[in-house]
DODO-789787 format. One record per atom (N, C-alpha, C, CB): residue number from 1; x, y, z; chain; atom name. Coordinates in steps of 0.001 Angstrom, whole numbers. Glycine has a CB too. Layout:
BEGIN
<node k="NUM" east="X" north="Y" up="Z" c="A" a="CA"/>
...
END
This chain:
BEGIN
<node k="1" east="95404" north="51334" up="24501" c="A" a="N"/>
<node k="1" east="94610" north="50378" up="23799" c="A" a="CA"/>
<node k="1" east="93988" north="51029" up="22586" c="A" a="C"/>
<node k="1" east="93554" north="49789" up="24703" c="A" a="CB"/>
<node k="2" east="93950" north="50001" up="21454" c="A" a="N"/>
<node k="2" east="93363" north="50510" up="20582" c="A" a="CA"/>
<node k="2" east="91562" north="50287" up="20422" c="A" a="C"/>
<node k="2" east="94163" north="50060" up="19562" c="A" a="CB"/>
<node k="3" east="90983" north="50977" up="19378" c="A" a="N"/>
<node k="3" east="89315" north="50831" up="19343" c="A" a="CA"/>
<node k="3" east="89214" north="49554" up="18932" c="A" a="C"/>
<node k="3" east="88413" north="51835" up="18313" c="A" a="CB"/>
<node k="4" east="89965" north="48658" up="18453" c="A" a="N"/>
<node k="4" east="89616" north="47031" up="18003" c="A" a="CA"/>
<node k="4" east="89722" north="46361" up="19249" c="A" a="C"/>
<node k="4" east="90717" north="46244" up="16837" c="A" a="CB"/>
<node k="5" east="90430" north="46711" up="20508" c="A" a="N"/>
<node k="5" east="90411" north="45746" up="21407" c="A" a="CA"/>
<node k="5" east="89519" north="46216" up="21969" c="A" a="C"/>
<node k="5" east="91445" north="45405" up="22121" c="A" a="CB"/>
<node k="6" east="88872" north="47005" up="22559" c="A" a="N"/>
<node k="6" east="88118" north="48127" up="23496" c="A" a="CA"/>
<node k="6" east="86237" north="47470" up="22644" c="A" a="C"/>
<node k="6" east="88906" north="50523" up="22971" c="A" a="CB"/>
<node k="7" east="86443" north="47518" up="21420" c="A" a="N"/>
<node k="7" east="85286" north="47276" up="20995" c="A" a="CA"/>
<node k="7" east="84662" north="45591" up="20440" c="A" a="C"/>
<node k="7" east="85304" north="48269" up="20006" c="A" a="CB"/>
<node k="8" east="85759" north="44862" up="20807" c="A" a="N"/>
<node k="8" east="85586" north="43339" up="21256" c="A" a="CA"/>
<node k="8" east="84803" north="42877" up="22160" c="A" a="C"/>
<node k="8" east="86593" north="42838" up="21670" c="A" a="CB"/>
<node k="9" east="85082" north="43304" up="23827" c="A" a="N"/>
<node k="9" east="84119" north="42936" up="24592" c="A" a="CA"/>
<node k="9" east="82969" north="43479" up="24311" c="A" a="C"/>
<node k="9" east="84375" north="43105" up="25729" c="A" a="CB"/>
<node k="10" east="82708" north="44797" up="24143" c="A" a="N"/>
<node k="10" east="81690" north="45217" up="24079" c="A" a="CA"/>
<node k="10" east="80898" north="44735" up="23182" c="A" a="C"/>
<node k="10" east="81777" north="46219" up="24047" c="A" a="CB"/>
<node k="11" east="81141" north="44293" up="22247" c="A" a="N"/>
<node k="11" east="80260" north="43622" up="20929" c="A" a="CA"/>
<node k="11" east="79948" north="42089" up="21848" c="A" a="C"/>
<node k="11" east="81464" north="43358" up="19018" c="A" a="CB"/>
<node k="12" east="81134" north="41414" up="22181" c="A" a="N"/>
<node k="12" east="80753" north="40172" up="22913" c="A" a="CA"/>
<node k="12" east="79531" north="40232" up="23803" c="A" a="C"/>
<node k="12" east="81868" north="39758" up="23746" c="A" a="CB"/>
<node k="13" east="79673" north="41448" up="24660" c="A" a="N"/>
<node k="13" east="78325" north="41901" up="25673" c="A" a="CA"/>
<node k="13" east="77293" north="41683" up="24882" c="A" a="C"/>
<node k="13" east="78198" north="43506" up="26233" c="A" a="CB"/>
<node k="14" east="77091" north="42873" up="23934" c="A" a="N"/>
<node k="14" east="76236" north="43432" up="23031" c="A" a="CA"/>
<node k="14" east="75567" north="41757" up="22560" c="A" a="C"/>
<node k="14" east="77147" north="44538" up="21721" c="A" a="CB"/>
<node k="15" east="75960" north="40807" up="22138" c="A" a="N"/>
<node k="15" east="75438" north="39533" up="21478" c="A" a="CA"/>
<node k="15" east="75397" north="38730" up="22395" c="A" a="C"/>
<node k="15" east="76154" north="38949" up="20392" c="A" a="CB"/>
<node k="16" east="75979" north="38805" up="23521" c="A" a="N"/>
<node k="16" east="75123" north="37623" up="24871" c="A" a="CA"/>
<node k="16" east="73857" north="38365" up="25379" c="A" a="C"/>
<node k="16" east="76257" north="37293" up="26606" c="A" a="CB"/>
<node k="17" east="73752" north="39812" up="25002" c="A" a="N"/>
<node k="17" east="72318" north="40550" up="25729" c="A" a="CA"/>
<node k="17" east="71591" north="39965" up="24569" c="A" a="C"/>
<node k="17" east="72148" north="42563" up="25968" c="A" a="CB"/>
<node k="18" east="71918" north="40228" up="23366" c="A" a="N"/>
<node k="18" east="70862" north="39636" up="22199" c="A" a="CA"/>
<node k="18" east="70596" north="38414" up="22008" c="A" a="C"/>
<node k="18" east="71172" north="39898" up="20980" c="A" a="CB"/>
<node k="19" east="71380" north="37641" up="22436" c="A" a="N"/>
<node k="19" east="70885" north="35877" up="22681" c="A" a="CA"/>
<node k="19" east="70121" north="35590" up="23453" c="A" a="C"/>
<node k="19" east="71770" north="34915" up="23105" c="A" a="CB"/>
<node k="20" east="70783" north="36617" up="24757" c="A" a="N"/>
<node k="20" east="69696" north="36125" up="25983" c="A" a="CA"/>
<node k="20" east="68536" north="36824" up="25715" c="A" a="C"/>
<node k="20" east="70128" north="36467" up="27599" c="A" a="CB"/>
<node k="21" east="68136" north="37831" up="25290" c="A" a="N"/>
<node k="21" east="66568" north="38666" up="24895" c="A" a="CA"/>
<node k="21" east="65672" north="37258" up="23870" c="A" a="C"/>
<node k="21" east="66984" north="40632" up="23502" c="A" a="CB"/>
<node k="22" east="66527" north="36693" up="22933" c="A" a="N"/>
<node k="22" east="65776" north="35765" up="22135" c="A" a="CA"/>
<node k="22" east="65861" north="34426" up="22777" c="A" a="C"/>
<node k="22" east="66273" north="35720" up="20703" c="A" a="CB"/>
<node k="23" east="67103" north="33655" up="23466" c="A" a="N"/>
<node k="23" east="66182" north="33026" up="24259" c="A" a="CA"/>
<node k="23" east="65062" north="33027" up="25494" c="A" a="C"/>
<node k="23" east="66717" north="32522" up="24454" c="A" a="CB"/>
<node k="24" east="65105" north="34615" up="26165" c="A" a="N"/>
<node k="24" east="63852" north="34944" up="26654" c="A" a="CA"/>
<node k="24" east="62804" north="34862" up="26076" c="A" a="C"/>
<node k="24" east="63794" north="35897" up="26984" c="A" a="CB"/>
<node k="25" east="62517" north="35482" up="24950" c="A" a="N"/>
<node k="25" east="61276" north="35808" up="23655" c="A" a="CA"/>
<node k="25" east="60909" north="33891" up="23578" c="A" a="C"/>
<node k="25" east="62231" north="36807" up="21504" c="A" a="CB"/>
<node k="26" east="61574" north="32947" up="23514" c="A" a="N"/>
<node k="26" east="61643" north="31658" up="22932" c="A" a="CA"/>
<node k="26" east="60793" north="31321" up="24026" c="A" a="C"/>
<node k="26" east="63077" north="30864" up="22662" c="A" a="CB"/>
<node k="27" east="61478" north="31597" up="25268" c="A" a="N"/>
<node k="27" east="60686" north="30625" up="26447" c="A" a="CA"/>
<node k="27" east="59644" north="30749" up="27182" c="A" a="C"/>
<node k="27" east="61301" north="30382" up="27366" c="A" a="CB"/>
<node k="28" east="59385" north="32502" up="26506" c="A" a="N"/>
<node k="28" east="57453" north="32810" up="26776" c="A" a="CA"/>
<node k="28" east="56835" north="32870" up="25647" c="A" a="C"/>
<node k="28" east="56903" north="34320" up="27497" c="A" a="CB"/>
<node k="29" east="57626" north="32535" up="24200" c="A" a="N"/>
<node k="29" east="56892" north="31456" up="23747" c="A" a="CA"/>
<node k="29" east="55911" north="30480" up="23571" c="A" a="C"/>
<node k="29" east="57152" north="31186" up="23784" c="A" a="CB"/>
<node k="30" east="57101" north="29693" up="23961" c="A" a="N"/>
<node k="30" east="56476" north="28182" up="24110" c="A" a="CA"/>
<node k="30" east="55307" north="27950" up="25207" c="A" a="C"/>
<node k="30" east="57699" north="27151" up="24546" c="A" a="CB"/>
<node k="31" east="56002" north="28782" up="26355" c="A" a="N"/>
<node k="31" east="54941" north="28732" up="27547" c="A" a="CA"/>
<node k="31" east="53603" north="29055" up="27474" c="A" a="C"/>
<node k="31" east="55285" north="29503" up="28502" c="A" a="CB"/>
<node k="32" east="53828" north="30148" up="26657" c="A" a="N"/>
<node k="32" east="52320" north="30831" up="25769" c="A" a="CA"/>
<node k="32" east="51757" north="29549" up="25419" c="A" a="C"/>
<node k="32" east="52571" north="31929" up="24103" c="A" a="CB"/>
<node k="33" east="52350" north="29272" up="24074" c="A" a="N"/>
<node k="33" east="51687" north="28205" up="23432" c="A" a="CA"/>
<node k="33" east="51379" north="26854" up="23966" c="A" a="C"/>
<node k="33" east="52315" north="28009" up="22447" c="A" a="CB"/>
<node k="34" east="52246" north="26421" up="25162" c="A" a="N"/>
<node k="34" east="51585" north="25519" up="26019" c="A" a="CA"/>
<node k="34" east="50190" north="25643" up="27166" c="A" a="C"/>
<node k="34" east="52629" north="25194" up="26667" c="A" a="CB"/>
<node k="35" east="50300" north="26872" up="26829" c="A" a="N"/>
<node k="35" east="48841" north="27098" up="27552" c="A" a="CA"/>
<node k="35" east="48057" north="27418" up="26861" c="A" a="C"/>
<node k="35" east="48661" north="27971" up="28505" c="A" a="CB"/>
<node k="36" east="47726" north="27947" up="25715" c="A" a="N"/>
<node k="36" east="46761" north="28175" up="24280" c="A" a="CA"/>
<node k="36" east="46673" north="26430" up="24163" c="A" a="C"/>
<node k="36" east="47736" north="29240" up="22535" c="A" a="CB"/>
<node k="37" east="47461" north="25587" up="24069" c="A" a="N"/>
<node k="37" east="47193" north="24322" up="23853" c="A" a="CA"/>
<node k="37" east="46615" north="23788" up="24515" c="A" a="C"/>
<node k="37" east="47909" north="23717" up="23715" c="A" a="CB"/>
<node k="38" east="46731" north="23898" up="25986" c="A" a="N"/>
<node k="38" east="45901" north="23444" up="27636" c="A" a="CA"/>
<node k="38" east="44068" north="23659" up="27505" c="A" a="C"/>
<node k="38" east="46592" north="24896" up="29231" c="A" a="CB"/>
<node k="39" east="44368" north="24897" up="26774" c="A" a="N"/>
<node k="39" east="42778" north="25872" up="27178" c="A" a="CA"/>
<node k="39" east="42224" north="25302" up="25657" c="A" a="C"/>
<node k="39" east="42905" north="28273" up="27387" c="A" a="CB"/>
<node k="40" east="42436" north="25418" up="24537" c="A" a="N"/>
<node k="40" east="41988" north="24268" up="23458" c="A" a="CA"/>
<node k="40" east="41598" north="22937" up="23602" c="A" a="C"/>
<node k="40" east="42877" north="24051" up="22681" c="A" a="CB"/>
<node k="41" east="42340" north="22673" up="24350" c="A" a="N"/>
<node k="41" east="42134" north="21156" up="24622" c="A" a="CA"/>
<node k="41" east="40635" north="21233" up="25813" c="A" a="C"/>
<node k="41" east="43894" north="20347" up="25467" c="A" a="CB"/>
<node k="42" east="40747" north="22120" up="26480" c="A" a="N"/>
<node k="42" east="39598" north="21695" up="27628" c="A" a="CA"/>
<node k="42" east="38369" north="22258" up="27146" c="A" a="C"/>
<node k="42" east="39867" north="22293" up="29222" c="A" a="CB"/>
<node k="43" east="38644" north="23366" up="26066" c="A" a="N"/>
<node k="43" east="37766" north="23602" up="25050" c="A" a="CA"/>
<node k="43" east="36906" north="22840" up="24439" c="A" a="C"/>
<node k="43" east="38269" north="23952" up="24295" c="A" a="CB"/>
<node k="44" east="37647" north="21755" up="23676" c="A" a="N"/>
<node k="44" east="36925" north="20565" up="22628" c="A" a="CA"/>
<node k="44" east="36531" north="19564" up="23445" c="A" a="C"/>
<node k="44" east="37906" north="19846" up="21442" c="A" a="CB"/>
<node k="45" east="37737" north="19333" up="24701" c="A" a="N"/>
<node k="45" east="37046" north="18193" up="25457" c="A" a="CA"/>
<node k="45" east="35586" north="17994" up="26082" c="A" a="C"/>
<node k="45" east="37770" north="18044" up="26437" c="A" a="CB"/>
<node k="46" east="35384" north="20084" up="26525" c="A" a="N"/>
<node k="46" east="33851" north="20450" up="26782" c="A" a="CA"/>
<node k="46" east="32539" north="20171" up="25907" c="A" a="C"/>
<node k="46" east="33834" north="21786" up="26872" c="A" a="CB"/>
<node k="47" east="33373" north="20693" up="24448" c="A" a="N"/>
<node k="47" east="32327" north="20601" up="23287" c="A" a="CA"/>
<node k="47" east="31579" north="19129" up="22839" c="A" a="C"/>
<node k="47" east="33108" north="21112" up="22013" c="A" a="CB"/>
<node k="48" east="32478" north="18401" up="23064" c="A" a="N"/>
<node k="48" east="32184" north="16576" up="22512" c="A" a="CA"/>
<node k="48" east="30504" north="16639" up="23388" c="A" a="C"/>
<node k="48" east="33837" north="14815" up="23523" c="A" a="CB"/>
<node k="49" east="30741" north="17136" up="24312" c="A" a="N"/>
<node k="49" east="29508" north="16222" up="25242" c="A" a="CA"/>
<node k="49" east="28293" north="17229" up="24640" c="A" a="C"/>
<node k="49" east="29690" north="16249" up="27467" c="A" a="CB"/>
<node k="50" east="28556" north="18565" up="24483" c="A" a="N"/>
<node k="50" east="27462" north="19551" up="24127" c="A" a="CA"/>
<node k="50" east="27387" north="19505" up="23519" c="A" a="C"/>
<node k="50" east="27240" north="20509" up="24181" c="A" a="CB"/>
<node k="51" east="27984" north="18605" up="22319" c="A" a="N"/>
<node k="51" east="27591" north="18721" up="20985" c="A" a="CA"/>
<node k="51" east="26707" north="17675" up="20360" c="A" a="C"/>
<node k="51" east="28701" north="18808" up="20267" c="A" a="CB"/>
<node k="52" east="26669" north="16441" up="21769" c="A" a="N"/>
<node k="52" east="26802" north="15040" up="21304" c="A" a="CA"/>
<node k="52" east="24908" north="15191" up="21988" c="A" a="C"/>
<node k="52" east="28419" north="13703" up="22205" c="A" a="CB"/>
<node k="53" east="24705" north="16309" up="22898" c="A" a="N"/>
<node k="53" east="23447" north="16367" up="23882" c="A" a="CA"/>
<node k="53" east="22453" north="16913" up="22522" c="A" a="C"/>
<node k="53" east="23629" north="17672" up="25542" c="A" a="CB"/>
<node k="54" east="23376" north="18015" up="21922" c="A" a="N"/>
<node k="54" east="22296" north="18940" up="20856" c="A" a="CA"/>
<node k="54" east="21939" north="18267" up="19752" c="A" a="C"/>
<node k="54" east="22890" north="20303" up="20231" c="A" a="CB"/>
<node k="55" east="22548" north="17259" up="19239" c="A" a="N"/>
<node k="55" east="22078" north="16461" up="18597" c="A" a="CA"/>
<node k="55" east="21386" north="15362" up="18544" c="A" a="C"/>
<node k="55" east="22571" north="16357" up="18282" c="A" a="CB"/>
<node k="56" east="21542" north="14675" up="19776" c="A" a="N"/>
<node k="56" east="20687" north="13906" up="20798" c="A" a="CA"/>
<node k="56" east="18861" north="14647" up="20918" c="A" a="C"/>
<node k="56" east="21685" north="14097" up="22503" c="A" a="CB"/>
<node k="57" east="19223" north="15754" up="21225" c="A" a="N"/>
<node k="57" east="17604" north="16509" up="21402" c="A" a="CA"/>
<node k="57" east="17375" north="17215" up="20477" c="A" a="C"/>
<node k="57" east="17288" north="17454" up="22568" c="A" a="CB"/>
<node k="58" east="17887" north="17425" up="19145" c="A" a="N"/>
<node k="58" east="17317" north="17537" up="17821" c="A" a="CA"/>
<node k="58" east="16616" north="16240" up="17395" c="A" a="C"/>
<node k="58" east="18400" north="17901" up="16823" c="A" a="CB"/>
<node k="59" east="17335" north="15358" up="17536" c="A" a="N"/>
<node k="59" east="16855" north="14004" up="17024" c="A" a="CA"/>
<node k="59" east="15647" north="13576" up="17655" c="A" a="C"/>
<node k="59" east="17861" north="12928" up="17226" c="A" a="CB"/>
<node k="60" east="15247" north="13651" up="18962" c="A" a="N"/>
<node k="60" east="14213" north="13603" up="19841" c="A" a="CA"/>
<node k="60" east="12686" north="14316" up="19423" c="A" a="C"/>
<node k="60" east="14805" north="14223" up="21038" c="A" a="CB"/>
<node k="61" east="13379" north="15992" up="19440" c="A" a="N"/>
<node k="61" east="12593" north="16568" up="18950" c="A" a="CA"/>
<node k="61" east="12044" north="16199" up="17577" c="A" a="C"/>
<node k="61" east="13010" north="17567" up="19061" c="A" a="CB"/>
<node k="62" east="12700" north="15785" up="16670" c="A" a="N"/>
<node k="62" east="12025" north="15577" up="15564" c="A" a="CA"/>
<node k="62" east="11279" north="14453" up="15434" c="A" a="C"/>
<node k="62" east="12754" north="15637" up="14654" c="A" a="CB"/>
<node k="63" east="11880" north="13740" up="15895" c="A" a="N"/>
<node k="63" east="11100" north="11817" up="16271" c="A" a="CA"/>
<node k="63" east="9839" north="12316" up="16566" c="A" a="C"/>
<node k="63" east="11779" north="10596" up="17964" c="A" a="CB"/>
<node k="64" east="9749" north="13395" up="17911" c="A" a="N"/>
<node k="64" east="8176" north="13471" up="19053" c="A" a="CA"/>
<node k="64" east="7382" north="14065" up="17641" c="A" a="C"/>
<node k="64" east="8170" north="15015" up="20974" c="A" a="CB"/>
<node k="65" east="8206" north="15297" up="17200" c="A" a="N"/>
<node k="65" east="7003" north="15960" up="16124" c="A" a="CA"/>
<node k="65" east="6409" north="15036" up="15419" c="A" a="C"/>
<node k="65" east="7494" north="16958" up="15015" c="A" a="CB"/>
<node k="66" east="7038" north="14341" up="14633" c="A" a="N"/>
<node k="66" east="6598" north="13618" up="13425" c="A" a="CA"/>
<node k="66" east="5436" north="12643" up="13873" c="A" a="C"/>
<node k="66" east="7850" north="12801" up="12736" c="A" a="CB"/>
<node k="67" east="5853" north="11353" up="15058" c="A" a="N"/>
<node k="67" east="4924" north="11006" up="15425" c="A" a="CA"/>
<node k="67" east="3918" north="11751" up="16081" c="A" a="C"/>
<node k="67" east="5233" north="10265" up="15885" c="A" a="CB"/>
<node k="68" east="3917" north="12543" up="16606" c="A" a="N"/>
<node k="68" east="2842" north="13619" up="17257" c="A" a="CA"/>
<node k="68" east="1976" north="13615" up="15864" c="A" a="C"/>
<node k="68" east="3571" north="15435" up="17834" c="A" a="CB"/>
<node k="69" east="2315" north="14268" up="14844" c="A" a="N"/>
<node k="69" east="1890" north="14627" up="13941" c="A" a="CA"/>
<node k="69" east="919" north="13674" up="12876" c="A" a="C"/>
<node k="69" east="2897" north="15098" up="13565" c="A" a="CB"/>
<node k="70" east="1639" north="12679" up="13196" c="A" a="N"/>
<node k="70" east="1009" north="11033" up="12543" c="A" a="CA"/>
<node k="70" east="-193" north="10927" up="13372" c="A" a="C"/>
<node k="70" east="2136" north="9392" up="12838" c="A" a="CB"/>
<node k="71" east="201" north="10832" up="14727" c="A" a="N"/>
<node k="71" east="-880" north="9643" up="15229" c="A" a="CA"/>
<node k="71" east="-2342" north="10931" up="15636" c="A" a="C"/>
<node k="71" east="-46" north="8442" up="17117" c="A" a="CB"/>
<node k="72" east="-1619" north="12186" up="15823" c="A" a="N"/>
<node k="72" east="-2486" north="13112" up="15551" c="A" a="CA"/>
<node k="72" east="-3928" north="13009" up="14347" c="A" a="C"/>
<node k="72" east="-1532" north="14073" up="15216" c="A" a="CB"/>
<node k="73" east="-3173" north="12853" up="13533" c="A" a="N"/>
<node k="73" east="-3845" north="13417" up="11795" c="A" a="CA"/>
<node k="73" east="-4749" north="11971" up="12373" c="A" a="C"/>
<node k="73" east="-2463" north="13378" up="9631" c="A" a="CB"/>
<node k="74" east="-4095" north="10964" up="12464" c="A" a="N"/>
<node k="74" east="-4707" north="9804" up="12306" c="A" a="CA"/>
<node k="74" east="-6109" north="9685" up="13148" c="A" a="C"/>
<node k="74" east="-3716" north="8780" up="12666" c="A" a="CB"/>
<node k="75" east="-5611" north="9631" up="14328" c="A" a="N"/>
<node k="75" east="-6671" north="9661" up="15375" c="A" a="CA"/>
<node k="75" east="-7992" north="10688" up="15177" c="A" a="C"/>
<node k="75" east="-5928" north="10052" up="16688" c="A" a="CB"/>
<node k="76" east="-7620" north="12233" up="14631" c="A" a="N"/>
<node k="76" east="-8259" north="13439" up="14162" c="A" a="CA"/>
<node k="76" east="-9413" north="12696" up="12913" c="A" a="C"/>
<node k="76" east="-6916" north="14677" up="13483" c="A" a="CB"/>
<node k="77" east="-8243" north="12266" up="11842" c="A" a="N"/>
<node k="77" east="-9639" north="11496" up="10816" c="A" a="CA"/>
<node k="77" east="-10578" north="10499" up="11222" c="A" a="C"/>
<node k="77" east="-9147" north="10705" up="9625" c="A" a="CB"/>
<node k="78" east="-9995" north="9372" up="12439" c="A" a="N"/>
<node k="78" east="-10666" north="8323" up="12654" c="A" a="CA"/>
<node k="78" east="-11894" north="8966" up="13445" c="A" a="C"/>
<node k="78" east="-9820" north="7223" up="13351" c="A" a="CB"/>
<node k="79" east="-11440" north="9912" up="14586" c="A" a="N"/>
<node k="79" east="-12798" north="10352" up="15450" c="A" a="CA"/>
<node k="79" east="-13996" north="11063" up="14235" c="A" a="C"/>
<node k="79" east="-12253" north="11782" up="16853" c="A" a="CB"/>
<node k="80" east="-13128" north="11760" up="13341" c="A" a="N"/>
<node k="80" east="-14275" north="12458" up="12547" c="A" a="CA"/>
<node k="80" east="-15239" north="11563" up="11324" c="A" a="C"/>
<node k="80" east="-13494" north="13711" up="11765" c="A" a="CB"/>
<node k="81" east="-14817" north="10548" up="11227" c="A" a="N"/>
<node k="81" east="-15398" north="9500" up="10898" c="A" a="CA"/>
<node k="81" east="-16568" north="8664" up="11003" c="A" a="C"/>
<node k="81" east="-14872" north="9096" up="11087" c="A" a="CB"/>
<node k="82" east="-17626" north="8727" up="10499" c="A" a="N"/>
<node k="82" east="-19239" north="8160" up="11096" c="A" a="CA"/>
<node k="82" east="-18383" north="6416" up="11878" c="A" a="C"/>
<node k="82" east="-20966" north="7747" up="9089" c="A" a="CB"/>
<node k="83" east="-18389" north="6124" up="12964" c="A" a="N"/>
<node k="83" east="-18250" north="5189" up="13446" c="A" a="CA"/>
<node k="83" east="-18593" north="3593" up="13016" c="A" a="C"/>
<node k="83" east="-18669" north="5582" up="14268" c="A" a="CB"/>
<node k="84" east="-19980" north="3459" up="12469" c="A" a="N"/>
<node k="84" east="-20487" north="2424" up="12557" c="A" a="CA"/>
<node k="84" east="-21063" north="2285" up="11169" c="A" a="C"/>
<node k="84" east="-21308" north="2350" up="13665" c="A" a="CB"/>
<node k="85" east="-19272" north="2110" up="10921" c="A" a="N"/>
<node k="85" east="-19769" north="1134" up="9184" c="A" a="CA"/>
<node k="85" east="-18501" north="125" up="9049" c="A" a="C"/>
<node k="85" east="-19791" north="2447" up="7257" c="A" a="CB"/>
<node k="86" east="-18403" north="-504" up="8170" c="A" a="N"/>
<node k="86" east="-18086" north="-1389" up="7255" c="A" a="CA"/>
<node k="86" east="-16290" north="-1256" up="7544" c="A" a="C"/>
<node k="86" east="-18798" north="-955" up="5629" c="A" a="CB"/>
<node k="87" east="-15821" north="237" up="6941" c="A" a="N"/>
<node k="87" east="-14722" north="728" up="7134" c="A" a="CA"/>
<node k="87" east="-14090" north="1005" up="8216" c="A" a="C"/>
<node k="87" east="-14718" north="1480" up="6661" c="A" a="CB"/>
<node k="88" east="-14917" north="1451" up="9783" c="A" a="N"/>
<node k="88" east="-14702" north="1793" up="10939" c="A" a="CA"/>
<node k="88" east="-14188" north="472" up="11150" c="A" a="C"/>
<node k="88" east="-15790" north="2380" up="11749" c="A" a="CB"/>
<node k="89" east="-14991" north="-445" up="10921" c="A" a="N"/>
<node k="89" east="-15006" north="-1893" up="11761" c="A" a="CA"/>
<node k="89" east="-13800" north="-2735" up="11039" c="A" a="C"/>
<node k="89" east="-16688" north="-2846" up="11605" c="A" a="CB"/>
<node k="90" east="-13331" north="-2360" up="9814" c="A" a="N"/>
<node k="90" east="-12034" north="-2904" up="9505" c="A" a="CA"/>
<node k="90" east="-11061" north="-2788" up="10259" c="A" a="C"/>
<node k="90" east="-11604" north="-2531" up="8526" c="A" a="CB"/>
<node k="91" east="-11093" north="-1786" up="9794" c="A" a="N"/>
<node k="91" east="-9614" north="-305" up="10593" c="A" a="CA"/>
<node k="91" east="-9534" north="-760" up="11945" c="A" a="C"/>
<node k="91" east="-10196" north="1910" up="10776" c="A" a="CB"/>
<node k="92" east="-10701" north="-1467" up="13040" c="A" a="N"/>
<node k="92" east="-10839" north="-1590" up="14491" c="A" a="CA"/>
<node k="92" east="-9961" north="-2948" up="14670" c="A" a="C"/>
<node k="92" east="-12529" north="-1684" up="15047" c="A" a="CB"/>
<node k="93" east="-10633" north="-3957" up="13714" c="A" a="N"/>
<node k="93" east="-10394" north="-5649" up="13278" c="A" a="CA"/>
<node k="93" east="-8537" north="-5740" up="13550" c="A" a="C"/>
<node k="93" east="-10971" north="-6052" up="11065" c="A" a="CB"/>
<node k="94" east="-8264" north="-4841" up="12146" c="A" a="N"/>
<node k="94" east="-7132" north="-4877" up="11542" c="A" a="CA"/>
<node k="94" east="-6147" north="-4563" up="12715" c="A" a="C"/>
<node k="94" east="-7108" north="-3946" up="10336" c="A" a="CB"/>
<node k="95" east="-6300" north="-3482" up="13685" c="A" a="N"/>
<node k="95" east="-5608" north="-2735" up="14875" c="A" a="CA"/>
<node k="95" east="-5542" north="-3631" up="15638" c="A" a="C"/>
<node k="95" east="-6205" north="-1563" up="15528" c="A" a="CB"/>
<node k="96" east="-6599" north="-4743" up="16111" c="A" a="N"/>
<node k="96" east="-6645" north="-5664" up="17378" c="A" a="CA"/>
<node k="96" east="-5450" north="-6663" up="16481" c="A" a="C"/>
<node k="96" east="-8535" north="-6505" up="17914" c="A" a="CB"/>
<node k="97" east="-5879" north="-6895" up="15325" c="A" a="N"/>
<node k="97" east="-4704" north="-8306" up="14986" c="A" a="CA"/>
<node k="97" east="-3319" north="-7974" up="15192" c="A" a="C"/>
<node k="97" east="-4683" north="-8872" up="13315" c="A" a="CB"/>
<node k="98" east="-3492" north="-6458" up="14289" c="A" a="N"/>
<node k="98" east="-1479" north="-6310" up="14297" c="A" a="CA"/>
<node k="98" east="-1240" north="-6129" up="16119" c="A" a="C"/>
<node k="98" east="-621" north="-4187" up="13125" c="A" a="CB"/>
<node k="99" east="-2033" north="-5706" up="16589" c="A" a="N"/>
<node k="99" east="-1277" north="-5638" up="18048" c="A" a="CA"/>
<node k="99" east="-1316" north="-7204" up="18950" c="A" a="C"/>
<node k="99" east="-2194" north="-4322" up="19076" c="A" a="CB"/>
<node k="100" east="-2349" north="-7868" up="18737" c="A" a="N"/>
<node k="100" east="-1956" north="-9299" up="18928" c="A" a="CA"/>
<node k="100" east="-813" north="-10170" up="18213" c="A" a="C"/>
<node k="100" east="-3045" north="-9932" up="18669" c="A" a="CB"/>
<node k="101" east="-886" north="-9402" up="16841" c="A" a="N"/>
<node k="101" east="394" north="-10544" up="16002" c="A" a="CA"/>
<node k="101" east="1872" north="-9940" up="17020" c="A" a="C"/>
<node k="101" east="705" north="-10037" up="13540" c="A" a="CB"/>
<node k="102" east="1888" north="-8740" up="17492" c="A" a="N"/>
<node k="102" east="2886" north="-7662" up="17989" c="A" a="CA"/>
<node k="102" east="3029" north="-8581" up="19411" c="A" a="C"/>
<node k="102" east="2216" north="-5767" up="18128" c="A" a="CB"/>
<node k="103" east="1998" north="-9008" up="19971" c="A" a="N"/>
<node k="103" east="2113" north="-9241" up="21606" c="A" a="CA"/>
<node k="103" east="2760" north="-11389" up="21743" c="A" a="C"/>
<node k="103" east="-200" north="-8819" up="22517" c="A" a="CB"/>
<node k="104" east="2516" north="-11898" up="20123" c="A" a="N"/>
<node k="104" east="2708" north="-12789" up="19894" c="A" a="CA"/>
<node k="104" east="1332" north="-13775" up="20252" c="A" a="C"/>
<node k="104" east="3879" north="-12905" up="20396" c="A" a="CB"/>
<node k="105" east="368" north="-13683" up="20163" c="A" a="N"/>
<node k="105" east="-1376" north="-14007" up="20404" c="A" a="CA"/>
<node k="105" east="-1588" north="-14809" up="19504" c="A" a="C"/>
<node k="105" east="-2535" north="-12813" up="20253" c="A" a="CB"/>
END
């Protein structure tokens, strides 16, 4: 036999080992990447709700401050206020109506 027939199969070998190495490489792959895709996904699906809570209790928090802060200042000037004048007794008037116009009175 000559080296052209002798080195036929062997090349044939040689390129079914190299097909099969790259469709090995292909099919842990994909498998990889179907599980990077699995664990992403349960990733964001986690995040929606923690993301949806932290903004929920930012918003809270800022609502409580602000009014804290209002009815604070407010209440703070009214107590420091000489009681029994003209202006006290508006401010008192005015509070009973809007909360009656509020209760429908």
């Amino acid at each position: 036999m000559n080296d052209a027939t002798t080195a036929e199969p062997a090349a044939a070998a040689a390129d079914e080992g190299v097909m099969k190495s790259v469709a090995d490489a292909m099919r842990d792959a994909a498998s990889t990447a179907t599980e990077h895709a699995a664990k992403v996904r349960a990733k964001v699906e986690e995040a929606g709700p923690k993301t949806l809570r932290a903004v929920s209790r930012a918003t809270y928090t800022t609502a409580y401050t602000v009014s804290y802060g209002l009815v604070y200042a407010s209440v703070f000037v009214a107590r420091s206020l000489p009681q029994d004048n003209a202006f006290m007794h508006g401010l008192h008037d005015g509070g009973v109506a809007a909360r009656d116009t509020l209760k429908g009175e």
